[in-house]
PDB file as gemmi writes it, atoms N, CA and C in Angstrom:
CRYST1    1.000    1.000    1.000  90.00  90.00  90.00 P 1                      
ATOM      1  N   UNK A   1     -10.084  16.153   0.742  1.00  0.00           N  
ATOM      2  CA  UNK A   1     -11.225  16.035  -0.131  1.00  0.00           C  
ATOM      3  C   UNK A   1     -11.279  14.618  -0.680  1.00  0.00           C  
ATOM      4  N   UNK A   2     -12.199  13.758  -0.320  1.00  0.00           N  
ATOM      5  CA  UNK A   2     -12.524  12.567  -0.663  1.00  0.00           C  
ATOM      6  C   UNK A   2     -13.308  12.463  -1.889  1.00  0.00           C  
ATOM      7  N   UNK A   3     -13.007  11.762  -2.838  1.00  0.00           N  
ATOM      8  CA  UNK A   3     -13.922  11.394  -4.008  1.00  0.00           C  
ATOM      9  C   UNK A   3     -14.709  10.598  -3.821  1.00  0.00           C  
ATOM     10  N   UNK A   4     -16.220  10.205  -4.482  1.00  0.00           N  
ATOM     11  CA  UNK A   4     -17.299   9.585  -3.924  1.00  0.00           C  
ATOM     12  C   UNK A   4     -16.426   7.841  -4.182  1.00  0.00           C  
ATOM     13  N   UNK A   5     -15.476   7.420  -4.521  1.00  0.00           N  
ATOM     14  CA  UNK A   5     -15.443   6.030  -4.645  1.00  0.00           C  
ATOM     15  C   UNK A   5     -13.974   5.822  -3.517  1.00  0.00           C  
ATOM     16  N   UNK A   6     -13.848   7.113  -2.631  1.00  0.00           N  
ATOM     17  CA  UNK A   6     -13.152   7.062  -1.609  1.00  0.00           C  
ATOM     18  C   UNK A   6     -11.513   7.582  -1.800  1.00  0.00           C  
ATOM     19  N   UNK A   7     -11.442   7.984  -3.174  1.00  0.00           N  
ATOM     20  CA  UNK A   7      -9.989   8.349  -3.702  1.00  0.00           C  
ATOM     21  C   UNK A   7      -9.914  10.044  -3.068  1.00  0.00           C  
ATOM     22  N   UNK A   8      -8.409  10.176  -2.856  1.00  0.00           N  
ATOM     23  CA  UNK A   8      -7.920  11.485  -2.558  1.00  0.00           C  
ATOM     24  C   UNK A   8      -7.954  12.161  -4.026  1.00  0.00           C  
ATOM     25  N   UNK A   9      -8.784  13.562  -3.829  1.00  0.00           N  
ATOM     26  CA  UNK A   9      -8.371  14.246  -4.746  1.00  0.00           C  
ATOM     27  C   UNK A   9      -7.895  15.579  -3.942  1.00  0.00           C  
ATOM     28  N   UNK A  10      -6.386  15.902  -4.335  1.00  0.00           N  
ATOM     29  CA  UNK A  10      -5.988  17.106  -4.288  1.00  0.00           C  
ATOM     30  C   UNK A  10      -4.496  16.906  -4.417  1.00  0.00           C  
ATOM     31  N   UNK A  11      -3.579  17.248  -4.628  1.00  0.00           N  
ATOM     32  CA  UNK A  11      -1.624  17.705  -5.331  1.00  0.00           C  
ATOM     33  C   UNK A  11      -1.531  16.147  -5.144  1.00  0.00           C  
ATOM     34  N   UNK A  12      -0.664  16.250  -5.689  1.00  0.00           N  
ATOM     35  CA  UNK A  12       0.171  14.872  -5.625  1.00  0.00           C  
ATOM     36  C   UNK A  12       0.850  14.323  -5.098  1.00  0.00           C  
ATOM     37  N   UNK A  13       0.715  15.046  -4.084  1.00  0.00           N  
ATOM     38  CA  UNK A  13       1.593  14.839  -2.639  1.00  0.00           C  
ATOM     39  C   UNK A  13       0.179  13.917  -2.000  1.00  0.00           C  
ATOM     40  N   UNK A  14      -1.083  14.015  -2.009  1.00  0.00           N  
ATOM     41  CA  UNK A  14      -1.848  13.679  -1.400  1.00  0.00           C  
ATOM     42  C   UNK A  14      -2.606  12.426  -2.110  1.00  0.00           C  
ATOM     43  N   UNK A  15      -2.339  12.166  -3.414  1.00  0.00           N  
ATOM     44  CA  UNK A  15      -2.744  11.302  -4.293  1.00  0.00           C  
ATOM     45  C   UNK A  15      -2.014  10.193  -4.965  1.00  0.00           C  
ATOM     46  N   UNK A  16      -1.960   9.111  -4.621  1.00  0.00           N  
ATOM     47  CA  UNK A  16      -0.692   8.298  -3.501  1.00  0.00           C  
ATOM     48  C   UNK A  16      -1.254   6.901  -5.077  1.00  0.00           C  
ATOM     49  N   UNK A  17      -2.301   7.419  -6.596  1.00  0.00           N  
ATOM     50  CA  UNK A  17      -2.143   6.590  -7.448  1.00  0.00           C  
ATOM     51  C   UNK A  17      -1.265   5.756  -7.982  1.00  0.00           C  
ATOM     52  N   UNK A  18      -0.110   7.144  -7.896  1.00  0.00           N  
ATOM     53  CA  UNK A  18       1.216   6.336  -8.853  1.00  0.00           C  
ATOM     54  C   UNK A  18       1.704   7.622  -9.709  1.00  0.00           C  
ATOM     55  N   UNK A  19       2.881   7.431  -9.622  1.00  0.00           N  
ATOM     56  CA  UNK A  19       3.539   8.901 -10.440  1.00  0.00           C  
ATOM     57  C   UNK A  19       3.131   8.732 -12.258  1.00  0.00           C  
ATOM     58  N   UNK A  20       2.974   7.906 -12.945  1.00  0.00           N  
ATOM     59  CA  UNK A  20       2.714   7.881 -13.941  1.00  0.00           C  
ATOM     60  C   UNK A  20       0.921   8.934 -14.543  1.00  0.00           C  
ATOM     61  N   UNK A  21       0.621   8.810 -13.397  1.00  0.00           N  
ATOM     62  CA  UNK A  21      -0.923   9.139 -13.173  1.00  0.00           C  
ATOM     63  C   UNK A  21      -1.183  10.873 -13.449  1.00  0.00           C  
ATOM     64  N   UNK A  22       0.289  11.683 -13.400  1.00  0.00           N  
ATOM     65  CA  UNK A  22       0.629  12.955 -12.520  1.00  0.00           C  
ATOM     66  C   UNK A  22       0.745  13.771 -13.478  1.00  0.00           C  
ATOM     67  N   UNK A  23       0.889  15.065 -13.752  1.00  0.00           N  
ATOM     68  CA  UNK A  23       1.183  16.045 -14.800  1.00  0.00           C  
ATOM     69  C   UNK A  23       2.945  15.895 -15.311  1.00  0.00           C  
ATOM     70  N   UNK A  24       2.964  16.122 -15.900  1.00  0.00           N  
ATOM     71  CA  UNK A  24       4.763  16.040 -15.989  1.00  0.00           C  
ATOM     72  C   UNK A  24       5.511  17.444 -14.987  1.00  0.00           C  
ATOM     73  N   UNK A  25       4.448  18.163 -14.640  1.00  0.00           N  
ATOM     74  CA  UNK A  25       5.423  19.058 -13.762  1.00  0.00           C  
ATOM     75  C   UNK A  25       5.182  18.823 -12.330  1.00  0.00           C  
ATOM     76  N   UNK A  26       4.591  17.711 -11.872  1.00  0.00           N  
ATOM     77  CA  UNK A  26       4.588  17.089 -10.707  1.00  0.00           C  
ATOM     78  C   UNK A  26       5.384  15.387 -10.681  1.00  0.00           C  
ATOM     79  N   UNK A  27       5.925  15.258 -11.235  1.00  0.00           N  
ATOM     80  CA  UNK A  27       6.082  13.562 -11.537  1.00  0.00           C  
ATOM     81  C   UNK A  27       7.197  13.643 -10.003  1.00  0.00           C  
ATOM     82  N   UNK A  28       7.844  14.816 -10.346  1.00  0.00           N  
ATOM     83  CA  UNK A  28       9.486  14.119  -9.161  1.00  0.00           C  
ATOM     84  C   UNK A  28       8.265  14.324  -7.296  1.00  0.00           C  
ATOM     85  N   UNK A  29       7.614  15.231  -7.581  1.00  0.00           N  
ATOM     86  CA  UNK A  29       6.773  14.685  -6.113  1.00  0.00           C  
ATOM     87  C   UNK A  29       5.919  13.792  -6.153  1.00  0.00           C  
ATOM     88  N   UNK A  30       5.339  13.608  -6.999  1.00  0.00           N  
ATOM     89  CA  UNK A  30       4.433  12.371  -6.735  1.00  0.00           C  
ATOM     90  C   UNK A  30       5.468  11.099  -7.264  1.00  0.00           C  
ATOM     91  N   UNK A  31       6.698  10.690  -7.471  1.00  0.00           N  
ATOM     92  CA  UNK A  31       7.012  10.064  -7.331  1.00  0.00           C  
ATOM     93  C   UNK A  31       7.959   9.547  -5.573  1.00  0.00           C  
ATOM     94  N   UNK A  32       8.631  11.448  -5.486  1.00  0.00           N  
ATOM     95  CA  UNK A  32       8.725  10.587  -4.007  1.00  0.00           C  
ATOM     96  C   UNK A  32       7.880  10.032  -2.775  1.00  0.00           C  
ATOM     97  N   UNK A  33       6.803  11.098  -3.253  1.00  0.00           N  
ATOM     98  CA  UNK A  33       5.904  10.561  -2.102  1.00  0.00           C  
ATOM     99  C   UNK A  33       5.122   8.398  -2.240  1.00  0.00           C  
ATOM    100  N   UNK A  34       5.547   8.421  -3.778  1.00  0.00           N  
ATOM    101  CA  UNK A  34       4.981   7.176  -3.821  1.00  0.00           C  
ATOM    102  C   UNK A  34       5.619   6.140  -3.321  1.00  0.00           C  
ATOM    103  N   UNK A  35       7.162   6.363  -3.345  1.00  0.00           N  
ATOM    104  CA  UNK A  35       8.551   5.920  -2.976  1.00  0.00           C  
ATOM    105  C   UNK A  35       8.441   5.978  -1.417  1.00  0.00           C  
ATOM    106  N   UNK A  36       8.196   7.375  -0.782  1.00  0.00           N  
ATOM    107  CA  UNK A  36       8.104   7.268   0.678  1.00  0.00           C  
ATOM    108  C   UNK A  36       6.843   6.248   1.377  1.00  0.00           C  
ATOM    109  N   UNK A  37       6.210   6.195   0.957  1.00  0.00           N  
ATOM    110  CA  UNK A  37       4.969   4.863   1.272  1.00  0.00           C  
ATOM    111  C   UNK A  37       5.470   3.642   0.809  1.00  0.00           C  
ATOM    112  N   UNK A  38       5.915   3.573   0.011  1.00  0.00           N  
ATOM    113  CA  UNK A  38       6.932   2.090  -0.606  1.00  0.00           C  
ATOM    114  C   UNK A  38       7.586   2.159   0.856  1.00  0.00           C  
ATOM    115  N   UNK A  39       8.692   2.571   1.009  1.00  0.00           N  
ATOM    116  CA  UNK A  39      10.005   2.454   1.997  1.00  0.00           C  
ATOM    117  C   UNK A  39       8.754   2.325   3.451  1.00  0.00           C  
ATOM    118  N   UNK A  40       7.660   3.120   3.782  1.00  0.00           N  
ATOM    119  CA  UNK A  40       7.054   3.252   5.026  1.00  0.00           C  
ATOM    120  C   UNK A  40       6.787   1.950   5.233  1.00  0.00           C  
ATOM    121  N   UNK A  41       6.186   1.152   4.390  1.00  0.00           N  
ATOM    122  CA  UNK A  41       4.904   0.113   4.263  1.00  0.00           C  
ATOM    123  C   UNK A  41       5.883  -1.189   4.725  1.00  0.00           C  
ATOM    124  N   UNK A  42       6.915  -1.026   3.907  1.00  0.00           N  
ATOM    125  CA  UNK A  42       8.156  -2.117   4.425  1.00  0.00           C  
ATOM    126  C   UNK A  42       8.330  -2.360   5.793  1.00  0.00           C  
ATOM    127  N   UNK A  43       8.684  -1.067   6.253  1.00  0.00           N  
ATOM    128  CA  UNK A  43       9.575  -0.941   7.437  1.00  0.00           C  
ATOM    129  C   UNK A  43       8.327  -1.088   8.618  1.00  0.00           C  
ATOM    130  N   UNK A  44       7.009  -0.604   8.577  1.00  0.00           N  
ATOM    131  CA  UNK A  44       6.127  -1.202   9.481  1.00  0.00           C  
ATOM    132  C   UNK A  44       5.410  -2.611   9.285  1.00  0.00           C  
ATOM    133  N   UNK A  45       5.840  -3.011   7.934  1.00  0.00           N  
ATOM    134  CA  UNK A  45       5.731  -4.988   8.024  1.00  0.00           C  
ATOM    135  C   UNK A  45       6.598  -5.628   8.616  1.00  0.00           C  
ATOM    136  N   UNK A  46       7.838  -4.883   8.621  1.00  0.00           N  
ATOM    137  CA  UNK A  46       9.052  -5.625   9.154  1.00  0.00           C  
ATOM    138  C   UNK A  46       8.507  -5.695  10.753  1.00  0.00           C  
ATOM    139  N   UNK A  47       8.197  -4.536  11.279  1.00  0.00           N  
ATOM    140  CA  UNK A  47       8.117  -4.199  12.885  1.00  0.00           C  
ATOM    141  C   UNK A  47       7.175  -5.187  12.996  1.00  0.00           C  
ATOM    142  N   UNK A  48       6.016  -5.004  12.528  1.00  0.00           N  
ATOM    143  CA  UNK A  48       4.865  -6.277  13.134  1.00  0.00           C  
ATOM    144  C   UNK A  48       5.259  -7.072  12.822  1.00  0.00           C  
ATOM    145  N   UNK A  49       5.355  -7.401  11.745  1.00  0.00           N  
ATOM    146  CA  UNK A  49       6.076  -9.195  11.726  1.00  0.00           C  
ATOM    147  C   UNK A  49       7.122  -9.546  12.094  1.00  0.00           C  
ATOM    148  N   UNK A  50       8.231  -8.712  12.787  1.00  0.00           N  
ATOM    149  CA  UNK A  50       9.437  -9.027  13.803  1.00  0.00           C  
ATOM    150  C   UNK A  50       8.653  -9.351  14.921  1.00  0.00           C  
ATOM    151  N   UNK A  51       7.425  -8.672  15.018  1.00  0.00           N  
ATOM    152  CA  UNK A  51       6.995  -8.207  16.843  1.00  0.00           C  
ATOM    153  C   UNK A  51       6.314  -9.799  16.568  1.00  0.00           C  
ATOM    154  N   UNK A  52       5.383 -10.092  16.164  1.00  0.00           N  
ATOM    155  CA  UNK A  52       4.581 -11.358  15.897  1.00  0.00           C  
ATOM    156  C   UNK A  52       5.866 -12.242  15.925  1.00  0.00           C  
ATOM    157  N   UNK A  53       6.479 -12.567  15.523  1.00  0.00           N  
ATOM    158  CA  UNK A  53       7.854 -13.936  15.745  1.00  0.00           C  
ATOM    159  C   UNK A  53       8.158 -14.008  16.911  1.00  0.00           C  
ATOM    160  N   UNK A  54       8.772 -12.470  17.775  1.00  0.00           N  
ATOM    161  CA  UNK A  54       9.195 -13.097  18.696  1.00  0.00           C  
ATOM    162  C   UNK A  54       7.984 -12.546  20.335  1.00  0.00           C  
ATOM    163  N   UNK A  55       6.851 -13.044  19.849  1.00  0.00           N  
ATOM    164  CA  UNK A  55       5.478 -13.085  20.657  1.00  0.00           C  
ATOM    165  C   UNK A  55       6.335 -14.275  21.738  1.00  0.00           C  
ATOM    166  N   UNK A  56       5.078 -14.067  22.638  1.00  0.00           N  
ATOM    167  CA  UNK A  56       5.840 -15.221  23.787  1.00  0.00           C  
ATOM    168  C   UNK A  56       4.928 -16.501  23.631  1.00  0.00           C  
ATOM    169  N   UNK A  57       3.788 -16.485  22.503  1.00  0.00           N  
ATOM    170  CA  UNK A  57       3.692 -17.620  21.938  1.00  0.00           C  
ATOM    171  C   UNK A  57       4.494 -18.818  21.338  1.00  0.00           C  
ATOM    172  N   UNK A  58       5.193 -18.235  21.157  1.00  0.00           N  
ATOM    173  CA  UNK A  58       6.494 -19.063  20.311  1.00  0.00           C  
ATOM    174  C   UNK A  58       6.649 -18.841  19.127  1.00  0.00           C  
ATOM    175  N   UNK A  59       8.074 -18.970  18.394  1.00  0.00           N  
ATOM    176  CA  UNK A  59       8.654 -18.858  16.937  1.00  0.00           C  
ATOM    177  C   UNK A  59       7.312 -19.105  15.544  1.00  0.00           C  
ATOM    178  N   UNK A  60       7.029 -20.611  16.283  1.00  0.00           N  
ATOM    179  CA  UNK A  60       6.316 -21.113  15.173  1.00  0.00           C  
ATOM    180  C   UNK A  60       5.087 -20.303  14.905  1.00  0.00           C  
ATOM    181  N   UNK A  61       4.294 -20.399  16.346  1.00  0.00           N  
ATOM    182  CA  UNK A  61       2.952 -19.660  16.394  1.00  0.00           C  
ATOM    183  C   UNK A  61       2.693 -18.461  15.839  1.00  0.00           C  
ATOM    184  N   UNK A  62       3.942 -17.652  16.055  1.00  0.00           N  
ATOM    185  CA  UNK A  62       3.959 -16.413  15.567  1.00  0.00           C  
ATOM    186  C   UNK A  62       4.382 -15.943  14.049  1.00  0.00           C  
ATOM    187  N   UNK A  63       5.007 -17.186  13.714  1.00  0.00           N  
ATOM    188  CA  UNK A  63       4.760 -17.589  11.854  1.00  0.00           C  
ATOM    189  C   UNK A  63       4.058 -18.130  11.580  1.00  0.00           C  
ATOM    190  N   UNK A  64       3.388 -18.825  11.714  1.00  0.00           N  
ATOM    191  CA  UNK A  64       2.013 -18.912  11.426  1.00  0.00           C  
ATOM    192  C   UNK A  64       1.001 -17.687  11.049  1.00  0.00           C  
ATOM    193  N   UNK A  65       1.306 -16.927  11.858  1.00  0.00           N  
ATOM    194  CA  UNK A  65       0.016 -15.998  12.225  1.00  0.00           C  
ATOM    195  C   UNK A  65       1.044 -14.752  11.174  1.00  0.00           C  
ATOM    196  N   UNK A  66       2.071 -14.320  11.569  1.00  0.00           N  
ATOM    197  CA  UNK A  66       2.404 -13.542  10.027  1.00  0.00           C  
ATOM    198  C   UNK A  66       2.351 -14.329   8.605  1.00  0.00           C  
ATOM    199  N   UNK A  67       2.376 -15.143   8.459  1.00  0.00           N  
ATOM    200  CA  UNK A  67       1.975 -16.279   7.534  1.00  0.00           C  
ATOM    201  C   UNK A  67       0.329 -16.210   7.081  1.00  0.00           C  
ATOM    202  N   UNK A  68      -0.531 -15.989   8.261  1.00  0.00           N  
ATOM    203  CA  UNK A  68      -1.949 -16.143   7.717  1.00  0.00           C  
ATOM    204  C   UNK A  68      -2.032 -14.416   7.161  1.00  0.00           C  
ATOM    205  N   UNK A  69      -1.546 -13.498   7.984  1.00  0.00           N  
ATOM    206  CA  UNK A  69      -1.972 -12.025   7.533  1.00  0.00           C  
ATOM    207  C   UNK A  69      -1.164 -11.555   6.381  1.00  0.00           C  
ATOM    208  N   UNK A  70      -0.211 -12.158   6.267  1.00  0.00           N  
ATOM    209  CA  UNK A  70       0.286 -11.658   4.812  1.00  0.00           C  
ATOM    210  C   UNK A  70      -0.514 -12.569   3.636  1.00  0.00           C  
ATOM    211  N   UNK A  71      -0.964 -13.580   3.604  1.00  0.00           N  
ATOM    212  CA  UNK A  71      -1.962 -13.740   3.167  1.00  0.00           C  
ATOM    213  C   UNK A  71      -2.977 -13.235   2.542  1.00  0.00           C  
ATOM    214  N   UNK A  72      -3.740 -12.734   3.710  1.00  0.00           N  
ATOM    215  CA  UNK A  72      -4.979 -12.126   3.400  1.00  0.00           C  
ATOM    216  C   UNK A  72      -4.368 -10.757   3.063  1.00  0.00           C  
ATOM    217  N   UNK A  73      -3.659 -10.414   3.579  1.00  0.00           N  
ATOM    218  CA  UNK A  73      -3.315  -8.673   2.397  1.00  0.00           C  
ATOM    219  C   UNK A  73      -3.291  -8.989   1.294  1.00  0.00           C  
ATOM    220  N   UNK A  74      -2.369 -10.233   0.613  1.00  0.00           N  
ATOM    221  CA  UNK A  74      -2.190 -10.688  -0.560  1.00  0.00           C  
ATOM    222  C   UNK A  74      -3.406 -10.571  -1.382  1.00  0.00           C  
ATOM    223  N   UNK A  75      -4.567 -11.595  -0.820  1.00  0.00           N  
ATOM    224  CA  UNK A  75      -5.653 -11.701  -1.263  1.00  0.00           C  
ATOM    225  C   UNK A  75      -6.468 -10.469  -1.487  1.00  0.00           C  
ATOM    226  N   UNK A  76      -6.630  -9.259  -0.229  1.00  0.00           N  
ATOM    227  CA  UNK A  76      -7.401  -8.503  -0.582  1.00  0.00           C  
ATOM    228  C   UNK A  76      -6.320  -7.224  -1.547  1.00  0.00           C  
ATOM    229  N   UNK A  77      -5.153  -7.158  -1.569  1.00  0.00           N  
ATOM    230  CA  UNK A  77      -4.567  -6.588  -2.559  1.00  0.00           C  
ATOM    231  C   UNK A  77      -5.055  -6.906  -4.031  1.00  0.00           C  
ATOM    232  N   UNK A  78      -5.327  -8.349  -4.266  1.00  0.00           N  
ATOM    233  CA  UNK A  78      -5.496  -9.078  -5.614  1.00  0.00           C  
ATOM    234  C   UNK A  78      -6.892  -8.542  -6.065  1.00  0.00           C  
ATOM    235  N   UNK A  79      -7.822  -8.458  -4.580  1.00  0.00           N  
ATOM    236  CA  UNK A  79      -9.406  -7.905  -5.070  1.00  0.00           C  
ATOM    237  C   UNK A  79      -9.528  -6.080  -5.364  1.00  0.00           C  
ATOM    238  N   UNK A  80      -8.975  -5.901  -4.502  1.00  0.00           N  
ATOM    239  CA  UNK A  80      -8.996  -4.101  -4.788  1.00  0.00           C  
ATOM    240  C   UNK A  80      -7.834  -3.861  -5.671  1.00  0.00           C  
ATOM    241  N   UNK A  81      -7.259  -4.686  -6.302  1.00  0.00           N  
ATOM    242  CA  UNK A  81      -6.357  -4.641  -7.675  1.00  0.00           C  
ATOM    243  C   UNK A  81      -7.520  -4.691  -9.175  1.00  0.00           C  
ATOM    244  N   UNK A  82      -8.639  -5.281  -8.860  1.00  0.00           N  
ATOM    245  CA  UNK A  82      -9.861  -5.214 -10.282  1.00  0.00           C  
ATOM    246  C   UNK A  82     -10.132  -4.211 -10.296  1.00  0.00           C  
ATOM    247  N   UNK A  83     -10.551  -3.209  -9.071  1.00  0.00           N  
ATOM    248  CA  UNK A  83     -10.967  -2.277  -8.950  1.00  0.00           C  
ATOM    249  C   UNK A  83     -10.279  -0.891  -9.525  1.00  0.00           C  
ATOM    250  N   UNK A  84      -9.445  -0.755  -9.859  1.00  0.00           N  
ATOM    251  CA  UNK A  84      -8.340  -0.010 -10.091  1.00  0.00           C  
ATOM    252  C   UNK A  84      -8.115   0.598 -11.279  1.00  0.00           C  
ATOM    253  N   UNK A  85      -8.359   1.576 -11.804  1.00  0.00           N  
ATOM    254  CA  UNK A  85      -9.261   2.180 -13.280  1.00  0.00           C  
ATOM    255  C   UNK A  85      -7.717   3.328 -13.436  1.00  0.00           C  
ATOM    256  N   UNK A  86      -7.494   2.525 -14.634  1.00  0.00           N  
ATOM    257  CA  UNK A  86      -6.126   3.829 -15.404  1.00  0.00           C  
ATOM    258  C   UNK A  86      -6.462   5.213 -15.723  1.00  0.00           C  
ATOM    259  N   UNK A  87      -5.706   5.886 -16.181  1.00  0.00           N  
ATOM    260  CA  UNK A  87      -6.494   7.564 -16.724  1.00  0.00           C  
ATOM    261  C   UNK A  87      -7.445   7.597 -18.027  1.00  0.00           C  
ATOM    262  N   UNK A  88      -7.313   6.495 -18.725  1.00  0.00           N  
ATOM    263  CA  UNK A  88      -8.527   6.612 -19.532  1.00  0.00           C  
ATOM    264  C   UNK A  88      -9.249   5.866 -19.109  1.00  0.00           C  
ATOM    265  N   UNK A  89      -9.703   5.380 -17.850  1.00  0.00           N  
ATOM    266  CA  UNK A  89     -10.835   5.017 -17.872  1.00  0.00           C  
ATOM    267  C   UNK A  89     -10.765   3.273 -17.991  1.00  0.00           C  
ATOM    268  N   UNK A  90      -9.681   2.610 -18.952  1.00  0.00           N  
ATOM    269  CA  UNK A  90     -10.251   1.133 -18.474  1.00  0.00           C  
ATOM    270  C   UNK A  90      -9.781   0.508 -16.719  1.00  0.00           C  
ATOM    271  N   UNK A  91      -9.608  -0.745 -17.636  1.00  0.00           N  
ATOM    272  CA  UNK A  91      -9.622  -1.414 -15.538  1.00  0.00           C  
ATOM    273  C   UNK A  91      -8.015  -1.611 -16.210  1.00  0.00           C  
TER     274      UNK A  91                                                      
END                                                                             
């Protein structure tokens, strides 16, 4: 179930806000699940950006280019970071 501004609504297993966000009798699952996307998110940056280094472009080329895309995550992390509304409501 999608919310009209694109957010998951349903358990907290599926609503990936942040454990602070959660009832107190859900906090230990919605904290691991927030934890298991922490640990996921790592371990498939590591893979692409291992895989991008050793491209048969070369060392450099291929830092470069994990160099430009961590970047732009950076950047669009920083923009869909305004967007981002606490439980009462401010930003």
């Amino acid at each position: 179930m999608l919310h009209r501004r694109g957010r998951f609504r349903g358990d907290a297993a599926g609503d990936l806000r942040g454990p602070r966000e959660r009832p107190a009798s859900r906090a230990g699952t919605a904290s691991a699940v927030f934890n298991t996307f922490r640990q996921l998110g790592g371990a498939v940056a590591i893979a692409v950006f291992g895989a991008l280094l050793t491209d048969s472009t070369g060392f450099v080329a291929g830092l470069q280019l994990s160099l430009v895309i961590a970047a732009a995550l950076i950047l669009l992390t920083a923009i869909a970071s305004v967007f981002i509304r606490t439980a009462d409501g401010s930003s």
